[in-house]
C-alpha positions, 0 to 999 in steps of 0.5 A, a space after each residue: 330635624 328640629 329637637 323635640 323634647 320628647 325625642 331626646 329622653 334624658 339628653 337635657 338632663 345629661 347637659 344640665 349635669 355636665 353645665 354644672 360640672 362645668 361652672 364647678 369646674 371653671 370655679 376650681 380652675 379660677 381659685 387655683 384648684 388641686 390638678 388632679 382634681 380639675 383633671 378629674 372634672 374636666 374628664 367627667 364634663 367630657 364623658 357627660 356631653 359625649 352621653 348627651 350626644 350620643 342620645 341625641 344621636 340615637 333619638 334621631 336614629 330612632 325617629 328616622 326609623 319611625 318615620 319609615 315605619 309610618 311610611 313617611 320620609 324622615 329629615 335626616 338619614 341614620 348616615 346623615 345623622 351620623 356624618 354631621 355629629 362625627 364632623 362635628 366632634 
């Protein structure tokens, strides 16, 4: 199924946010950062790709079931979608 951006809503947003989180995050580690504080960080970089996963997860789902409405065979099964993301995790 190739992505769309259309299709992914705010996926993109959510990624460009967590690669600035990262690069933050690789900065404070190279100076020596606070622990607690790279912890922190690395937490919320995790949280926000598992968000823009997560979307993008539910954009396929939705456009498979749009594809069914229309009467068309989607790419990718909901279960499809969903065995290829767990095994990915």
């Amino acid at each position: 199924m190739q992505m769309k951006p259309e299709l992914v809503g705010d996926a993109l947003t959510r990624l460009r946010r967590a690669q600035g989180q990262l690069a933050a995050l690789i900065e404070d580690i190279e100076e020596g950062g606070d622990c607690a504080q790279v912890l922190t960080q690395l937490a919320a970089v995790s949280r926000a790709l598992d968000r823009a996963g997560f979307r993008i997860v539910a954009s396929g789902m939705r456009y498979c079931q749009q594809s069914r409405d229309n009467d068309e065979e989607p790419e990718m099964t909901e279960q499809e979608l969903e065995r290829l993301f767990l095994s990915l995790a």
